[in-house]
N, C-alpha and C positions, 0 to 999 in steps of 0.2 A: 605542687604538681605530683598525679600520682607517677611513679617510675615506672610501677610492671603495666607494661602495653603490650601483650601478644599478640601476635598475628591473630585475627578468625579465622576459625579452619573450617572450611564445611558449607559456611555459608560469609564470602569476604563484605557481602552489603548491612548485614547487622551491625545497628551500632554497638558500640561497647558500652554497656551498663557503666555510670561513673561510681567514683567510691563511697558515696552514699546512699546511691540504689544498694549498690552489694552489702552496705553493713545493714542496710533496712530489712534486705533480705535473709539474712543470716536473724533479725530479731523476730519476724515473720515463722523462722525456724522451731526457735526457743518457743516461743508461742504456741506451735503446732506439738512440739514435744511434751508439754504441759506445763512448764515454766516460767515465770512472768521475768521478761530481758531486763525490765526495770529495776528489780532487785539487785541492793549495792553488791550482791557475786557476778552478777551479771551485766551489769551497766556496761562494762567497757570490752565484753568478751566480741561484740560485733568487728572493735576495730582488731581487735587480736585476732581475729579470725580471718581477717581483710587480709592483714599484714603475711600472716602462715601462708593464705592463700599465694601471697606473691612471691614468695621464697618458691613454694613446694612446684607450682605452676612455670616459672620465670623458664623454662624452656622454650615457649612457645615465643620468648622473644629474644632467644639465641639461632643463632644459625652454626651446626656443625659443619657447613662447609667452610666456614672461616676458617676453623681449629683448622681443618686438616689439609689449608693451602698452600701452607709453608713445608714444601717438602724435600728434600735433599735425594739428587740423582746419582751421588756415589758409594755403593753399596758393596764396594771393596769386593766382589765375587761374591759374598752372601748369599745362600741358595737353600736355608733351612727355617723352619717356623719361628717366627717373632712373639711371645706368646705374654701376654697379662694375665694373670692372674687374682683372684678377692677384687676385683673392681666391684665396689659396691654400687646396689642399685636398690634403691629408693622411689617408690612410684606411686602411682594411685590408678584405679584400675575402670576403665570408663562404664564399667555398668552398674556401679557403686559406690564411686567413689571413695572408697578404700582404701587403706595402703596396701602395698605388697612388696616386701623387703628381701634381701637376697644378694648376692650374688653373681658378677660375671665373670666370664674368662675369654676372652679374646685373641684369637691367634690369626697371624697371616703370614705368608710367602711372598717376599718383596720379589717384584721383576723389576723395573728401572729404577721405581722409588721408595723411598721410605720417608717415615714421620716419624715428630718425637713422639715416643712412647706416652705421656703426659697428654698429646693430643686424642689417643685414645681413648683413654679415662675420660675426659673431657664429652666426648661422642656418648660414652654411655651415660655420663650423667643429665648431657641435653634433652635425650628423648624420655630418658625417665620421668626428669619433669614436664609430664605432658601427660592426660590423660589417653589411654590405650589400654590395648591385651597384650601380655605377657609376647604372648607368640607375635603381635605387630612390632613389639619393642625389639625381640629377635630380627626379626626381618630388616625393620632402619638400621639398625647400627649394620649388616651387613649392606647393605645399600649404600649407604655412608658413604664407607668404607672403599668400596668395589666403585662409586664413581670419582673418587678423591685420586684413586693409590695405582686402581687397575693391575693388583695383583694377580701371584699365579694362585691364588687360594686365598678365601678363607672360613675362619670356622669361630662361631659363638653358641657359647651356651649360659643359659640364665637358669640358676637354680633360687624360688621365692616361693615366698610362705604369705598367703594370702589372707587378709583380715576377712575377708569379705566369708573367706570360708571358715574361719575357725573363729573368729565372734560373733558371729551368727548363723543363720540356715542349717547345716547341717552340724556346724559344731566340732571338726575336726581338727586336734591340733595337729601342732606338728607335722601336720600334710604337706609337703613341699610341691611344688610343680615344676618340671625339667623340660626345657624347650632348647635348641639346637638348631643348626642349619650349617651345612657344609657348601661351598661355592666350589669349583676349579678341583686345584689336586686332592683337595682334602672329601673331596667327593668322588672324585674318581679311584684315590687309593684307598684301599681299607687299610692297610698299615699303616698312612698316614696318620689316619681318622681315629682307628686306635690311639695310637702316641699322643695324639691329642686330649682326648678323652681322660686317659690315665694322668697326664700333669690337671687335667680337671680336675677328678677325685681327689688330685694328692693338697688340692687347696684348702 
């Protein structure tokens, strides 16, 4: 039985290709690239490709509102940013399929409640595995977030380096791209927004 079943997104009436469409599809691939699948290098790269597939994808059959339901409403008077730091992220970028590797940092401002810290990592690594833009990936985990916790704030930034740009098309390494969103105080203060920022950089 195959394990990775994600949700369809987009369109919930398609069936789901089974796991021999997708490795036919993947030799379909090899073929078009010039390569014949049947060769003993290649023979078994179908189901290896299957299998990556179901690691690197397997968010689409998580749900981050689980992670962050279990949450504790004693926050001892608490009234300053919560902040993660190096949460890596790992993704693929839906208009190439690509990796894009990187970087987050997560901060929020508990009002009634808070979560284990662990459940936040957690959040960023659900949506990563899913195909999206850098800047959608921003946006969920703030979404996430803001309907779990109903903070008085909060604030994410994804710093990734995108294949799609630097192994091919234009060829730049080293290019990073910086996305960001502030909710609540960290949008209405700029000394906040600052402070945040700066424990970014210092990651």
């Amino acid at each position: 039985m195959d394990a990775f079943k994600p949700k369809l997104v987009g369109n919930d009436d398609r069936r789901r290709p089974t796991r021999d469409e997708a490795m036919e599809a993947v030799r379909t691939l090899i073929a078009w690239a010039g390569d014949n699948p049947e060769r003993p290098g290649l023979v078994d790269t179908p189901r290896r490709v299957v299998d990556a597939y179901g690691e690197w994808f397997e968010g689409y059959g998580q749900d981050p509102a689980r992670d962050l339901s279990r949450v504790f409403e004693d926050v001892t008077g608490y009234d300053d940013m919560v902040v993660l730091r190096r949460v890596e992220v790992e993704s693929h970028c839906e208009h190439h399929m690509a990796p894009f590797l990187g970087q987050a940092t997560v901060a929020y401002i508990p009002g009634d409640k808070v979560v284990g810290i662990s459940k936040l990592a957690r959040v960023v690594e659900i949506f990563s595995r899913r195909l999206q833009s850098q800047e959608t990936l921003t946006n969920q985990i703030v979404e996430a977030i803001e309907t779990a916790l109903q903070p008085k704030g909060i604030a994410v930034l994804i710093k990734a380096e995108h294949q799609c740009m630097t192994t091919r098309g234009v060829n730049h390494r080293q290019v990073s791209t910086v996305t960001n969103r502030f909710t609540g105080a960290f949008k209405n203060d700029p000394y906040l927004a600052d402070r945040f920022l700066k424990l970014a950089r210092e990651a």
